[in-house]
C-alpha positions in Angstrom: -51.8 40.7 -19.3 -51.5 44.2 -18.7 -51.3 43.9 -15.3 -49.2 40.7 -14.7 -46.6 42.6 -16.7 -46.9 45.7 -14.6 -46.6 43.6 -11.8 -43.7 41.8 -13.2 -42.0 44.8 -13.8 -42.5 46.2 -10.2 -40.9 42.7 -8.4 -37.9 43.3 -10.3 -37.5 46.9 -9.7 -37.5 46.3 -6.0 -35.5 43.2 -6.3 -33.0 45.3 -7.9 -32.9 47.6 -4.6 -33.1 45.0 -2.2 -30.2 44.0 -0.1 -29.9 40.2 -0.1 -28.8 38.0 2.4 -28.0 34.2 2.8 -29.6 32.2 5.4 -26.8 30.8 8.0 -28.3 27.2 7.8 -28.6 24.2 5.9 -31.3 23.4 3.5 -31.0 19.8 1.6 -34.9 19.0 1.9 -35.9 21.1 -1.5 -34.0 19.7 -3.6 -35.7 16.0 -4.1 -34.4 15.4 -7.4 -30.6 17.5 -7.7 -29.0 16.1 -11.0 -26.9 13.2 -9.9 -22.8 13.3 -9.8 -22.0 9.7 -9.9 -18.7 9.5 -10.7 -16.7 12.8 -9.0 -13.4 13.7 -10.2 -11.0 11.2 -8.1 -13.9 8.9 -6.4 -14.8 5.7 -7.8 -17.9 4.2 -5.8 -18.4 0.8 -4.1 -20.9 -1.6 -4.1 -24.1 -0.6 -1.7 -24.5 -2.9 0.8 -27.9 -2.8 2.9 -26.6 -5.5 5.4 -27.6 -2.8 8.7 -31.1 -2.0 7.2 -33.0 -1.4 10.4 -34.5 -4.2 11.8 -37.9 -5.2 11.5 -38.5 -2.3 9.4 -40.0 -0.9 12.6 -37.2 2.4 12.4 -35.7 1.7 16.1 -32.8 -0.2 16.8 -31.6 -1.9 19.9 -28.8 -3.9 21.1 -30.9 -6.6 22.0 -32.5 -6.5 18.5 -29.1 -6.9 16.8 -28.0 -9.5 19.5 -31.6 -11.7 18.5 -30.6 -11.0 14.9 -27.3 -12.6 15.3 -29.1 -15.5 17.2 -30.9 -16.2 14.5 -28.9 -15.8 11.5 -25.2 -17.1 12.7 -22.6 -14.4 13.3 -22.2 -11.5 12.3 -19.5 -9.5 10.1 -19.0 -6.4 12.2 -19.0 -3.2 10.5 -15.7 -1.9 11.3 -12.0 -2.7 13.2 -10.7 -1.9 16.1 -9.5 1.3 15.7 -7.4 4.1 17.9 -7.3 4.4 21.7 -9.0 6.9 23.5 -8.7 10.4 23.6 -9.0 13.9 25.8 -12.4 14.7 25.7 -12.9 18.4 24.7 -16.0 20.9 24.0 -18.7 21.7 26.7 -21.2 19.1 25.2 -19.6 16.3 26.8 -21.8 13.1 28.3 -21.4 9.9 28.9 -22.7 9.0 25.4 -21.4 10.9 23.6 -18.6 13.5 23.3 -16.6 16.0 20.8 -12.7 15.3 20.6 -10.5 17.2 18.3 -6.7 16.7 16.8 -5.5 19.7 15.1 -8.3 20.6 11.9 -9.8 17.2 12.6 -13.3 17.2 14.9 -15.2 13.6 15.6 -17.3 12.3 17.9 -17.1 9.7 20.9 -20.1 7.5 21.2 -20.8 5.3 23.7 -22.8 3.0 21.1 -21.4 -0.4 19.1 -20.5 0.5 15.0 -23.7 -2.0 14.8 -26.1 0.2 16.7 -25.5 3.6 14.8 -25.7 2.3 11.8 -29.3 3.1 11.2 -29.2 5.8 13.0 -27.1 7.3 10.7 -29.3 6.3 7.6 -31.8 7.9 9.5 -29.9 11.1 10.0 -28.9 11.6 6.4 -32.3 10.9 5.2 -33.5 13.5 7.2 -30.9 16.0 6.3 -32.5 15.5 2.9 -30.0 13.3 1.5 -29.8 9.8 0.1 -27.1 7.1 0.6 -25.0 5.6 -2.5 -22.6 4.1 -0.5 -22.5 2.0 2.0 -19.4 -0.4 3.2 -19.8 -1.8 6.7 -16.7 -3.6 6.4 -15.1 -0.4 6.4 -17.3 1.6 8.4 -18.1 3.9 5.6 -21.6 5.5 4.3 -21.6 8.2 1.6 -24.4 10.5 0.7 -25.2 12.0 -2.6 -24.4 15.0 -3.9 -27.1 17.5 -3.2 -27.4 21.3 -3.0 -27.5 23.6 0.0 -30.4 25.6 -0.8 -30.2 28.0 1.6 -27.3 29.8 -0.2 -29.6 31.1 -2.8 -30.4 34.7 -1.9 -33.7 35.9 -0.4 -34.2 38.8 -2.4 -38.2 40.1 -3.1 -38.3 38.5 -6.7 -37.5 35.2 -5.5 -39.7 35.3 -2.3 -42.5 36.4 -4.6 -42.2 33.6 -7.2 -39.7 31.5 -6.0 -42.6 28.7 -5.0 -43.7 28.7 -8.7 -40.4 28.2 -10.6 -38.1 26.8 -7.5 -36.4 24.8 -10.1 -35.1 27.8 -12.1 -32.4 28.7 -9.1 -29.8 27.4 -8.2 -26.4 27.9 -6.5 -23.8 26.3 -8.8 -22.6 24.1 -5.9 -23.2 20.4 -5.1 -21.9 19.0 -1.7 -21.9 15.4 -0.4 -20.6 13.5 3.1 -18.7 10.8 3.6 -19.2 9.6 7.2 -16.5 7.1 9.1 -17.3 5.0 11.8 -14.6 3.5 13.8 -14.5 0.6 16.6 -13.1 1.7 20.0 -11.6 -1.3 22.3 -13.9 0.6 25.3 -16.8 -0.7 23.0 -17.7 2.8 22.1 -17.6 4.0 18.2 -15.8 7.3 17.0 -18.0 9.2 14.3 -16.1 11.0 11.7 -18.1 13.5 8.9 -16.1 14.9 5.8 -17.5 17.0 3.3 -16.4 17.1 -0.5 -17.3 20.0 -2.9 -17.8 20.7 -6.8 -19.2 23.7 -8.4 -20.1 25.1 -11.6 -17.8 27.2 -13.4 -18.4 29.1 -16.9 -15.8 28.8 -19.3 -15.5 29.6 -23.0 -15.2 32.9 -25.2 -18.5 34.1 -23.9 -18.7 31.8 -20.7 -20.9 29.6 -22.7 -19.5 26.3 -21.3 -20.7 24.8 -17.8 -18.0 23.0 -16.3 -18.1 21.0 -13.1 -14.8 21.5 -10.9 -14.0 20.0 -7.4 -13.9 22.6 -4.7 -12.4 22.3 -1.3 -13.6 20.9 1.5 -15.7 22.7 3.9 -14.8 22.5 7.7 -17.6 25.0 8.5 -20.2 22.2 7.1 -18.1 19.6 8.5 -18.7 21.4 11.7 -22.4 21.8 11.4 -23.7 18.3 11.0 -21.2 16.9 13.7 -23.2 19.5 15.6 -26.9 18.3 14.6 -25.8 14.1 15.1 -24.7 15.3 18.7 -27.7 17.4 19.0 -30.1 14.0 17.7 -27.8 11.6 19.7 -27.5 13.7 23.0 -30.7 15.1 22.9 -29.6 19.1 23.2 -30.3 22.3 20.9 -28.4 22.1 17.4 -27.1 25.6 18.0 -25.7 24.8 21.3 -24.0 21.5 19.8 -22.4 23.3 16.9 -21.2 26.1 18.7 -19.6 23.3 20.6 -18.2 21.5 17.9 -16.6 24.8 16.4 -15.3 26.1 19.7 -13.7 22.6 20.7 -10.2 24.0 21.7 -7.5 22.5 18.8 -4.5 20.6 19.7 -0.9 21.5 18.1 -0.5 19.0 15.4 2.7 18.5 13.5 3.4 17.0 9.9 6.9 16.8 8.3 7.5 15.8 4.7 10.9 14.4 4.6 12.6 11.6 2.2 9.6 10.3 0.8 7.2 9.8 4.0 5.3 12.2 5.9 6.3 11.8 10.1 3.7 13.3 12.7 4.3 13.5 16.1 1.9 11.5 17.4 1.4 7.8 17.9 0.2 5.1 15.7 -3.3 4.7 17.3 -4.2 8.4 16.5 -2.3 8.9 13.3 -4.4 5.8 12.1 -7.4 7.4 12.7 -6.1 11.0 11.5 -4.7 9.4 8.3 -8.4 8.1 7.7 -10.3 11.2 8.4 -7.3 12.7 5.8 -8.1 10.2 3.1 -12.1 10.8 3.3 -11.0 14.4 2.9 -8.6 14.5 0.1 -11.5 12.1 -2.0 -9.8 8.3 -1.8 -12.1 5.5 -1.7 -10.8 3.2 0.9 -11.7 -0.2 -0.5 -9.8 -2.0 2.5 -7.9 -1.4 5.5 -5.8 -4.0 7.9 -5.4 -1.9 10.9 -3.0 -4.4 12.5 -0.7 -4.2 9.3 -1.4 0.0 9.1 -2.6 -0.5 6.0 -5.2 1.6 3.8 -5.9 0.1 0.3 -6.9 2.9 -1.4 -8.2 3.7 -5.2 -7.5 7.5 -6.3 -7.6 9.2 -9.5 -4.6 12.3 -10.1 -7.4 15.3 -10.6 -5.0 17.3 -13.0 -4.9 13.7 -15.3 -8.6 14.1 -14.6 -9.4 17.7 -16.0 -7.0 16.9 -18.8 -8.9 13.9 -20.6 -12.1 16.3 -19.8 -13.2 14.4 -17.2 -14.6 17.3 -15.0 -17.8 17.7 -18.0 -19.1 14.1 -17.5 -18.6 14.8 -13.3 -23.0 15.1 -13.8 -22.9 12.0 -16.2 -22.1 8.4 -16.4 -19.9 8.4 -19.3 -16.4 7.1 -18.3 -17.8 5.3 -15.4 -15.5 2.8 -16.1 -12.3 4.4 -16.1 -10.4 2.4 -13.6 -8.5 4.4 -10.8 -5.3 3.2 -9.7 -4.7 1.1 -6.6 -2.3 2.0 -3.7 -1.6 1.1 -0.2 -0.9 4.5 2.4 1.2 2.6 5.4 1.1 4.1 9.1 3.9 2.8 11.0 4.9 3.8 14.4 8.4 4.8 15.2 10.4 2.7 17.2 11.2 3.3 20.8 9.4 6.8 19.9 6.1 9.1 19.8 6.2 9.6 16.3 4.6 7.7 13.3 5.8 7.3 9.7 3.6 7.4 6.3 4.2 6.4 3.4 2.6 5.3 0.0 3.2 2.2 -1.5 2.0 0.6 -5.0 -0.7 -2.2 -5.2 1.8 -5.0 -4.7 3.2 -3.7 -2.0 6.3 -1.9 -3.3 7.8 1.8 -3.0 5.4 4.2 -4.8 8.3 6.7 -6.3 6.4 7.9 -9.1 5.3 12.0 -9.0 1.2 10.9 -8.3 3.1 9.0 -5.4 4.5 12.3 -4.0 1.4 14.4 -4.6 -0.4 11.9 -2.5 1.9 12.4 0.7 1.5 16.2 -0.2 -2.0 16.1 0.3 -1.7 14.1 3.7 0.6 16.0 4.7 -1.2 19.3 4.6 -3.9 17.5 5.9 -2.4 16.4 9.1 0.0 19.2 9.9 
């Protein structure tokens, strides 16, 4: 006893000394069973639907696998629209299958694959980024991972490298992260591959910061940036660190958003603003439950944060409680301009009228820093 104490007492001498440092990677693996977030702050969640479980359970999948499939079973409800047109190519890690493209903040990927081919390839991915999937919509192209922590943020000090294997459990960051990824249909046949990232963390309230209290945090681009990087790395078959140095350096276009008498006008057409609006709404933390991309039209559920943190919503973000709380419905409209380069949005109630109300104008805030 003696001695164990001794010991003890030496590891946290020199941990005390030591300088720490944080790894510069991701690490999702350890953490196998991270308390669950199930409903986040303004997020309500969807049905899973398994409809693109790989085929044959044999873990490949193949266009003429999915074509037999079809054969076999009728047709087919594809997982996505027809989205926006093609764009520049940009970033040295540019093939014919796949590329990086970028609009202002926004980064995604061109891949010369069908929505119905990446599918579970994606699963895949995330599963092996340590994650797992509670959503899944391929009507609207959308899978979203859990929330899970980066365990590579804890430090590396002396202590925890000496009994960090024994009581693993005992650290942890105070930060949860999940990923919503976008898939969208390309007339060319191709798919473009949008990641988002969406953040909470743990902060200590109270007299004697005795309360633990789960708060949103913003977005991360750098994360954003760094699994784009590893699905082109798994998809193009190059080194991660090359792909994500591509995806970060991918030179930015000058985007421009203007909030003006009640609609938000960028200066860009309506095939990219579609797809910019999308990316904007992953980001911001709607749940897109529908879109008509020939009408412009997201349907979208979204919950006001500040109504949230006011009826304590924030302290059940680890719980179920309130699961049923119903968000409210809207529609966000894109609408080209006529006889222009410019596209209009605007936010419209669940019956299709003028949304006027001050949770209306918040949401074309958000967009609107978002896309400018």
């Amino acid at each position: 006893m003696t001695r164990t104490l001794a010991l003890t007492a030496m590891a946290l001498s020199l941990a005390a000394c030591t300088t720490v440092f944080e790894s510069d990677k991701v690490d999702y693996k350890s953490t196998k069973k991270a308390a669950p977030l199930d409903v986040p702050p303004d997020l309500t969640q969807l049905q899973k639907d398994n409809r693109y479980a790989v085929p044959d359970g044999r873990g490949v999948a193949t266009a003429s696998g999915f074509q037999q499939q079809r054969d076999a079973n009728g047709t087919a409800t594809a997982p996505v629209g027809v989205p926006a047109a093609t764009g520049d190519a940009i970033g040295p890690v540019s093939t014919d299958a796949v590329r990086i493209e970028r609009a202002g903040n926004e980064r995604w990927l061109v891949v010369k694959q069908t929505p119905e081919q990446l599918w579970p390839q994606l699963q895949q991915f995330w599963t092996d980024a340590g994650f797992t999937l509670d959503m899944e919509s391929p009507q609207t192209g959308v899978m979203e991972t859990n929330w899970n922590e980066n365990r590579s943020k804890i430090p590396q000090d002396i202590l925890r490298r000496t009994i960090g294997r024994v009581f693993d459990s005992a650290y942890s960051t105070g930060e949860r992260d999940k990923f919503r990824t976008r898939l969208e249909r390309r007339p060319d046949g191709a798919t473009e591959i949008f990641i988002s990232h969406r953040g909470a963390e743990e902060v200590l309230t109270g007299p004697q910061k005795e309360v633990a209290t789960w708060t949103v945090r913003p977005n991360d681009p750098g994360l954003e940036a760094e699994f784009l990087g590893r699905l082109v790395a798994k998809l193009n078959g190059v080194k991660v660190k090359e792909a994500t140095a591509a995806v970060v350096n991918a030179t930015p276009e000058a985007q421009h958003a203007k909030l003006a008498n009640g609609k938000v006008t960028v200066d860009e057409g309506f095939d990219r603003a579609w797809r910019r609006v999308g990316l904007a709404l992953d980001r911001v933390g709607f749940t897109v439950e529908d879109r008509d991309r020939v009408q412009g039209i997201y349907f979208v559920r979204y919950v006001d944060p500040d109504s949230a943190k006011k009826d304590g919503f924030f302290s059940k973000l680890f719980g179920s409680e309130d699961k049923n709380k119903e968000a409210q419905r809207y529609r966000v409209l894109v609408s080209a301009v006529p006889n222009a380069t410019t596209s209009d949005i605007t936010v419209q109630t669940n019956d299709g009228k003028p949304e006027t109300t001050a949770t209306g104008a918040k949401i074309l805030q958000l967009l609107t820093d978002e896309l400018k």
